[in-house]
KOLNU-136837 format. One record per residue: residue number from 0; residue in three letters; y, x, z of N, C-alpha, C, O in turn. Coordinates in nm, 2 decimals, always signed. Layout:
N
i | aa | nv | nu | nw | cav | cau | caw | cv | cu | cw | ov | ou | ow
NUM | ALA | Y | X | Z | Y | X | Z | Y | X | Z | Y | X | Z
...
***
This chain:
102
i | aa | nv | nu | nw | cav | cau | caw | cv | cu | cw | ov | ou | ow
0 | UNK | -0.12 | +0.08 | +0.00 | +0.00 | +0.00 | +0.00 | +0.12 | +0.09 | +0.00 | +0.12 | +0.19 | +0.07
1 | UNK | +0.24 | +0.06 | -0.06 | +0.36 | +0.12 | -0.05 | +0.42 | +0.11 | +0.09 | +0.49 | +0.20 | +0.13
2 | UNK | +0.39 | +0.00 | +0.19 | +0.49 | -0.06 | +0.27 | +0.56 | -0.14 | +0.29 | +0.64 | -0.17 | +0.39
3 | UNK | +0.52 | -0.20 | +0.16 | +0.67 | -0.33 | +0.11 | +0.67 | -0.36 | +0.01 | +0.59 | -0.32 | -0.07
4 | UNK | +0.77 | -0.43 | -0.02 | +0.79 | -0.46 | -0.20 | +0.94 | -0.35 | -0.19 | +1.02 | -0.36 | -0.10
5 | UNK | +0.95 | -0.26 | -0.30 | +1.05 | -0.19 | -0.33 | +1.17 | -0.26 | -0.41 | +1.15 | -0.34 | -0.50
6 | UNK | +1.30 | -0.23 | -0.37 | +1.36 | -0.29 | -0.49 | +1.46 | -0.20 | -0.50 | +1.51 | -0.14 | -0.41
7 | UNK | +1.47 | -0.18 | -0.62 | +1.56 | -0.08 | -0.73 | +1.70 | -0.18 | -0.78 | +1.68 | -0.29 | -0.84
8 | UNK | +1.79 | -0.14 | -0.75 | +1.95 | -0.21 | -0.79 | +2.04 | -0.07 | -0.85 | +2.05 | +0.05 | -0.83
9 | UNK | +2.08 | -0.17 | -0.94 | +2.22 | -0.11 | -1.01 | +2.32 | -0.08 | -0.93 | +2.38 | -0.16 | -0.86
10 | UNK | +2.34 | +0.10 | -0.94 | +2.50 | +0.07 | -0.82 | +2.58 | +0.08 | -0.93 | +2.67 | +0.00 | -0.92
11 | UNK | +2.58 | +0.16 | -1.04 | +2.73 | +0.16 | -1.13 | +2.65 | +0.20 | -1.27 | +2.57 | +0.29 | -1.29
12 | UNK | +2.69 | +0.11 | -1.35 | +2.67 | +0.11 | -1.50 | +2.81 | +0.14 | -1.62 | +2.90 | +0.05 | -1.62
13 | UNK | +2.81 | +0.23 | -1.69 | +2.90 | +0.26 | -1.79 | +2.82 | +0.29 | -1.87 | +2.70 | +0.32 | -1.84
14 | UNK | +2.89 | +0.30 | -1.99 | +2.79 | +0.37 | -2.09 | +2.75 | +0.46 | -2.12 | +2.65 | +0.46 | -2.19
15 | UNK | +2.83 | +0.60 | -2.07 | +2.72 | +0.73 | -2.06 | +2.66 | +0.73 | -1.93 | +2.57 | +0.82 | -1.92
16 | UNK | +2.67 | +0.64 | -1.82 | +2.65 | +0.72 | -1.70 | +2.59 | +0.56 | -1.61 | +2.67 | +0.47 | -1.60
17 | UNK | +2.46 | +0.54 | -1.54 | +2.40 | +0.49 | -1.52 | +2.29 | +0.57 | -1.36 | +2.21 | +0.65 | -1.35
18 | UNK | +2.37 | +0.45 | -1.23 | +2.25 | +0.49 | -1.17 | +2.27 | +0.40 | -1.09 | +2.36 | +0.32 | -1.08
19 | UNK | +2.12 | +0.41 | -1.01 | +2.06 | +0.27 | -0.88 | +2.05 | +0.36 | -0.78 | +2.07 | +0.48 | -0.77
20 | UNK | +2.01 | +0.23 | -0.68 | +1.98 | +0.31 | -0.54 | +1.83 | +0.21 | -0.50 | +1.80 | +0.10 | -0.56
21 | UNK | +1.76 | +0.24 | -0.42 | +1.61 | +0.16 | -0.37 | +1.62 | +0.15 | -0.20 | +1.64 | +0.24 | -0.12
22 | UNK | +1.58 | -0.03 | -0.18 | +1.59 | -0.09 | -0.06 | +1.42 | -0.06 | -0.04 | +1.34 | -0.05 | -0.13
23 | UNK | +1.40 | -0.06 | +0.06 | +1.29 | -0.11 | +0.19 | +1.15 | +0.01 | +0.06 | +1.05 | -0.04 | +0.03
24 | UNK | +1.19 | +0.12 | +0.03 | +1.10 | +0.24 | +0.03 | +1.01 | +0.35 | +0.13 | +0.94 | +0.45 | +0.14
25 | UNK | +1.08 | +0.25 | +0.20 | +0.98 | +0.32 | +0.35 | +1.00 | +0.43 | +0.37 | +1.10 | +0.49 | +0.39
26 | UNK | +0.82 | +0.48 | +0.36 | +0.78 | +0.65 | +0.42 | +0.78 | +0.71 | +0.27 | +0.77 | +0.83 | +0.26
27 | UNK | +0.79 | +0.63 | +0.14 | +0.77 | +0.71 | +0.03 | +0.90 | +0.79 | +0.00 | +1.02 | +0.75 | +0.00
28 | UNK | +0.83 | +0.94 | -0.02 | +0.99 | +1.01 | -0.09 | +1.00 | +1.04 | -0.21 | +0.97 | +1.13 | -0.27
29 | UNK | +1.07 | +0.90 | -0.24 | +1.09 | +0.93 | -0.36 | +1.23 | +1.03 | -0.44 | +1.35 | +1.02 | -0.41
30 | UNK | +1.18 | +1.11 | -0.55 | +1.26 | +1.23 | -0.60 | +1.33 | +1.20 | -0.73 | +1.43 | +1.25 | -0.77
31 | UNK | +1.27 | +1.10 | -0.81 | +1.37 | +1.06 | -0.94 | +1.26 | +0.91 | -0.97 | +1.15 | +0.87 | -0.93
32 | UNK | +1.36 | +0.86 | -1.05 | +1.34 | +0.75 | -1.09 | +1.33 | +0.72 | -1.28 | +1.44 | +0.74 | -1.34
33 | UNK | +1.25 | +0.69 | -1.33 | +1.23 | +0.68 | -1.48 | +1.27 | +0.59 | -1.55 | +1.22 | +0.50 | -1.48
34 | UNK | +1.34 | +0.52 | -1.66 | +1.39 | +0.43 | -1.72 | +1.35 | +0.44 | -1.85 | +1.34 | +0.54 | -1.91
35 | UNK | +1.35 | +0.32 | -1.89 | +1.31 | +0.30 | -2.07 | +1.35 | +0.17 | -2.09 | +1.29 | +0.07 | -2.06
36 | UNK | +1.48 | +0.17 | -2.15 | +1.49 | +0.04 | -2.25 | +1.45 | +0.01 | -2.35 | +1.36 | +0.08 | -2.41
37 | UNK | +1.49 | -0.11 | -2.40 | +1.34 | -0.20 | -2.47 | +1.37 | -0.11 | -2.63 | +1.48 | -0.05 | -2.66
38 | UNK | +1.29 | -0.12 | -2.71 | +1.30 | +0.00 | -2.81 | +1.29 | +0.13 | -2.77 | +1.25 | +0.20 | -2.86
39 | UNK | +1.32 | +0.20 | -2.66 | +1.27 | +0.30 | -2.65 | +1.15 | +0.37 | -2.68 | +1.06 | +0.31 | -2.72
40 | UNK | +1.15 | +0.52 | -2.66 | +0.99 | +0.60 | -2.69 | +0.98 | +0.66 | -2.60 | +0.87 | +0.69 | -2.57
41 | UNK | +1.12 | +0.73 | -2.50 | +1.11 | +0.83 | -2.42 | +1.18 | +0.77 | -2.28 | +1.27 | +0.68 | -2.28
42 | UNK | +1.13 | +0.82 | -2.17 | +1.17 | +0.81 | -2.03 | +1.25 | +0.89 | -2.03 | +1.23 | +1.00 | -2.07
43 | UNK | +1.39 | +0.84 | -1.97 | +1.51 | +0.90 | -1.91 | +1.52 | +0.94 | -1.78 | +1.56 | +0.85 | -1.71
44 | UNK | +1.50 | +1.06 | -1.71 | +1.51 | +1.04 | -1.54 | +1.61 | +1.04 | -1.50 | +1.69 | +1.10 | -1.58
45 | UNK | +1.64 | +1.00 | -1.42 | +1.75 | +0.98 | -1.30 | +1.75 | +1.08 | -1.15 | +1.68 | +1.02 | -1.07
46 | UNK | +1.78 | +1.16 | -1.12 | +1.80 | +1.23 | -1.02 | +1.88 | +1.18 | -0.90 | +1.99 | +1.13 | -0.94
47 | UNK | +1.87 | +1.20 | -0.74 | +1.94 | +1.18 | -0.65 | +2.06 | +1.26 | -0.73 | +2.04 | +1.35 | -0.81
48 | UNK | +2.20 | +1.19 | -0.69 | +2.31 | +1.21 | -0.73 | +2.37 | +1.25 | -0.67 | +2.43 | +1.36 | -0.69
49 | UNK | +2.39 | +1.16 | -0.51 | +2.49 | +1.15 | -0.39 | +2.38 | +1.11 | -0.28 | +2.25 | +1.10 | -0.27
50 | UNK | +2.49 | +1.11 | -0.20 | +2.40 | +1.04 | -0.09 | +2.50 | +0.94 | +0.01 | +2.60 | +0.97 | +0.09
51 | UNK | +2.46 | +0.84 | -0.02 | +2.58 | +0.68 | +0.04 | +2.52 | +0.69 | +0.20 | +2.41 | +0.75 | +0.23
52 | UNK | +2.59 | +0.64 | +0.28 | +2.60 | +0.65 | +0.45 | +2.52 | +0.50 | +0.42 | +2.43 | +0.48 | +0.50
53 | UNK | +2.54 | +0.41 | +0.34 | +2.48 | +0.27 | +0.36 | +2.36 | +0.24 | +0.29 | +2.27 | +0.17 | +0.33
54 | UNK | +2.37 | +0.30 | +0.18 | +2.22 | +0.28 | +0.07 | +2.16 | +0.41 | +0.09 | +2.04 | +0.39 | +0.06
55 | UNK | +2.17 | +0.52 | +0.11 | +2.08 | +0.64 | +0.11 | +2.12 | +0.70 | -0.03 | +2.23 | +0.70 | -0.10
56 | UNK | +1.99 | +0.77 | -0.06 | +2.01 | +0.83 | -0.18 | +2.07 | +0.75 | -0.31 | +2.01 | +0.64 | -0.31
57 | UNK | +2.16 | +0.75 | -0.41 | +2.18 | +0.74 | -0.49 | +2.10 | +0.78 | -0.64 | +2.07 | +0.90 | -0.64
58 | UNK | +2.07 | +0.71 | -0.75 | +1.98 | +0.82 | -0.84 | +2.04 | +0.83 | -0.99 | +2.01 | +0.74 | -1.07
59 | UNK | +2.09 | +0.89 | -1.03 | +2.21 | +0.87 | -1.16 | +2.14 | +0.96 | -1.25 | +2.09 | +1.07 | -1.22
60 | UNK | +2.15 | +0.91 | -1.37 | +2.13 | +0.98 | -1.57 | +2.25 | +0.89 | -1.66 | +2.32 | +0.80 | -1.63
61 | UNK | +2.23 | +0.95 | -1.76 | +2.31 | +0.93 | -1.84 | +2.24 | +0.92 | -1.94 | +2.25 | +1.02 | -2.02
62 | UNK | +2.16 | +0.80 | -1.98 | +2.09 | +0.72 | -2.08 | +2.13 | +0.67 | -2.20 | +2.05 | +0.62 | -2.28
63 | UNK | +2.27 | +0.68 | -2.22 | +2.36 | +0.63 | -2.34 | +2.33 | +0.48 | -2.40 | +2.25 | +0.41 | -2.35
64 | UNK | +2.41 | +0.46 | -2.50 | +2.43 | +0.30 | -2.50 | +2.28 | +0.23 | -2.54 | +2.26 | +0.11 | -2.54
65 | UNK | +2.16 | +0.35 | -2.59 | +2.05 | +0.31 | -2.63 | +1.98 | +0.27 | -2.56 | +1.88 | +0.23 | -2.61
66 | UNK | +1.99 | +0.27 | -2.42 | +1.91 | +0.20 | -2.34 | +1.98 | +0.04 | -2.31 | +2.08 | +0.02 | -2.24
67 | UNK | +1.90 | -0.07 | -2.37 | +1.93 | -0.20 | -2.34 | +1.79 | -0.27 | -2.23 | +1.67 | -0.24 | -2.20
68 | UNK | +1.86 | -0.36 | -2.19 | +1.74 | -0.45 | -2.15 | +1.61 | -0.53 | -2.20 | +1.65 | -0.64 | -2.23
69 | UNK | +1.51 | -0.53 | -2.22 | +1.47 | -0.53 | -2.05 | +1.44 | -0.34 | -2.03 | +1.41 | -0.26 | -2.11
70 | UNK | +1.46 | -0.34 | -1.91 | +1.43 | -0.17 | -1.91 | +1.33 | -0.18 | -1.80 | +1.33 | -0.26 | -1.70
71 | UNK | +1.22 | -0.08 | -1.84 | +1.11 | -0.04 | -1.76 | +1.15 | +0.08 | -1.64 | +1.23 | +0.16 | -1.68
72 | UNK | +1.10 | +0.08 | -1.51 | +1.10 | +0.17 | -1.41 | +0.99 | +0.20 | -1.37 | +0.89 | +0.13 | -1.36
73 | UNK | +1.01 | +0.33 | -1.34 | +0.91 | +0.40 | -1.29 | +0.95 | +0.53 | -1.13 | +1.01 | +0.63 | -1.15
74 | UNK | +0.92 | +0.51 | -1.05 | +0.99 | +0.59 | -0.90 | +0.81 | +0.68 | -0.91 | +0.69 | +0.64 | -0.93
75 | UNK | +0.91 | +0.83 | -0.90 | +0.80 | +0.93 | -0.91 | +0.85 | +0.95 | -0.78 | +0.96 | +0.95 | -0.73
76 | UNK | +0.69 | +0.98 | -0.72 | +0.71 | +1.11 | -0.55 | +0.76 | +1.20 | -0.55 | +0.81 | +1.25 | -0.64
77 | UNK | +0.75 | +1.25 | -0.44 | +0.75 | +1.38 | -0.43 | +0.65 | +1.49 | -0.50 | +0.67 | +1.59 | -0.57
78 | UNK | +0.52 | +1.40 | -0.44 | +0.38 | +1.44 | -0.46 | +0.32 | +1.46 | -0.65 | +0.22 | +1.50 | -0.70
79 | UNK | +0.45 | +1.42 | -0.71 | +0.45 | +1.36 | -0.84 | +0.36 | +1.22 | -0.91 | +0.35 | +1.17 | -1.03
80 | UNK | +0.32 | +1.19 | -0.79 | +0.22 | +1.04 | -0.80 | +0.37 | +0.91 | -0.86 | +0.50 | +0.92 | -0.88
81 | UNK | +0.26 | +0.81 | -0.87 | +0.43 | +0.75 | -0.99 | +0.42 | +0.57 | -0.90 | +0.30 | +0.55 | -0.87
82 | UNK | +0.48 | +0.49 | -0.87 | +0.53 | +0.39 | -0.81 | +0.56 | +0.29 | -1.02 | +0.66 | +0.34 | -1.08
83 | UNK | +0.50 | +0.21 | -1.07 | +0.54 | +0.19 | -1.17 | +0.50 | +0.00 | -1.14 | +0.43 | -0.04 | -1.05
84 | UNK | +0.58 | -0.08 | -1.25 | +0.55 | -0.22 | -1.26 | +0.68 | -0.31 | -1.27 | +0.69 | -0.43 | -1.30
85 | UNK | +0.78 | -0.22 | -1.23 | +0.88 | -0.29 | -1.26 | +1.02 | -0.31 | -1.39 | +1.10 | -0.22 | -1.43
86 | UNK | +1.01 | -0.44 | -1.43 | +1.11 | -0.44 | -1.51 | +1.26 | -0.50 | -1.48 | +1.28 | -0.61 | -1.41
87 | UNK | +1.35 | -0.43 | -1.52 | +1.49 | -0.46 | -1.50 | +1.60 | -0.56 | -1.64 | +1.63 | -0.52 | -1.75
88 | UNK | +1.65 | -0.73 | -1.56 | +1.66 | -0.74 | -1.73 | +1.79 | -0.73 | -1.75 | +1.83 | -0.79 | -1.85
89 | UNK | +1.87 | -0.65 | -1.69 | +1.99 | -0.64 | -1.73 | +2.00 | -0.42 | -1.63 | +1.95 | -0.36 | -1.54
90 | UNK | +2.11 | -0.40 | -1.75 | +2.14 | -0.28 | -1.67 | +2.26 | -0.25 | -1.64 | +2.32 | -0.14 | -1.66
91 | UNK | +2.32 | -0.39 | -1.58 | +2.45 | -0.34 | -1.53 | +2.45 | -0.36 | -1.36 | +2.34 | -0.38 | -1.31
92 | UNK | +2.57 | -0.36 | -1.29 | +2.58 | -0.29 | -1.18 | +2.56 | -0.43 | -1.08 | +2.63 | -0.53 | -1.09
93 | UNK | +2.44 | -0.41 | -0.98 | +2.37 | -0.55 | -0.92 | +2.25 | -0.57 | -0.96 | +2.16 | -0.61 | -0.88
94 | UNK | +2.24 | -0.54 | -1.07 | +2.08 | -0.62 | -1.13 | +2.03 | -0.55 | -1.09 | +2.07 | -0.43 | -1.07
95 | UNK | +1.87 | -0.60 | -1.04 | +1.77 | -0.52 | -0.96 | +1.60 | -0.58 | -0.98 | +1.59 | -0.69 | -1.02
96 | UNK | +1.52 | -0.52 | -0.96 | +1.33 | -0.54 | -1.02 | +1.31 | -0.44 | -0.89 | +1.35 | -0.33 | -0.84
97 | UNK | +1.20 | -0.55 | -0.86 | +1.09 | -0.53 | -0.76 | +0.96 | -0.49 | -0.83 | +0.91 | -0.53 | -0.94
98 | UNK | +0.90 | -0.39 | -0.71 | +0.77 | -0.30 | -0.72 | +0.73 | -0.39 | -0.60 | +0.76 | -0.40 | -0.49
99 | UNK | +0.59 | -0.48 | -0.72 | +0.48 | -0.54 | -0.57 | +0.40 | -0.46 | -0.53 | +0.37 | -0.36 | -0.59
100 | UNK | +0.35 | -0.49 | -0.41 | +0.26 | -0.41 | -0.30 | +0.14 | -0.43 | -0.40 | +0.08 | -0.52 | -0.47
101 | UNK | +0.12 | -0.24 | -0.37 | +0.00 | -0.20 | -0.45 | -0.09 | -0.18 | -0.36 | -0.20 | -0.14 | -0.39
***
């Protein structure tokens, strides 16, 4: 089990520059986060960026305008094991996709 259901939100969307943050991730450490909009071929990662006193880590890439909705996520570990199932149908700043308990 993860712990929970994970959920991944939009904190700020522009067009070069794109990142979220993840509620109720527990004990998992997670180190980047993977994205693929629809048409896509390649996973874009996202790296911790910042780090917010209220949401924790922040995880930001710069995906460009070719990533549209629905976009696929994927939260890799530490361990490099992969957290995947979630889809996001918008990628602007709020929208958010849940990871059910595996």
């Amino acid at each position: 089990g993860t712990g929970g259901i994970i959920t991944v939100t939009t904190y700020s969307d522009s067009t070069w520059w794109w990142s979220a943050y993840l509620s109720n991730y527990g004990s998992n450490d997670i180190t980047s986060i993977k994205v693929k909009g629809a048409g896509q071929w390649s996973w874009t990662t996202a790296t911790i960026s910042w780090y917010s006193n209220s949401l924790g880590p922040v995880y930001g890439c710069s995906p460009g305008p070719s990533m549209v909705a629905p976009i696929q996520i994927k939260l890799i570990r530490s361990d490099g094991s992969e957290i995947s199932g979630a889809t996001m149908q918008s990628r602007a700043a709020g929208a958010s996709a849940t990871f059910g308990s595996s």
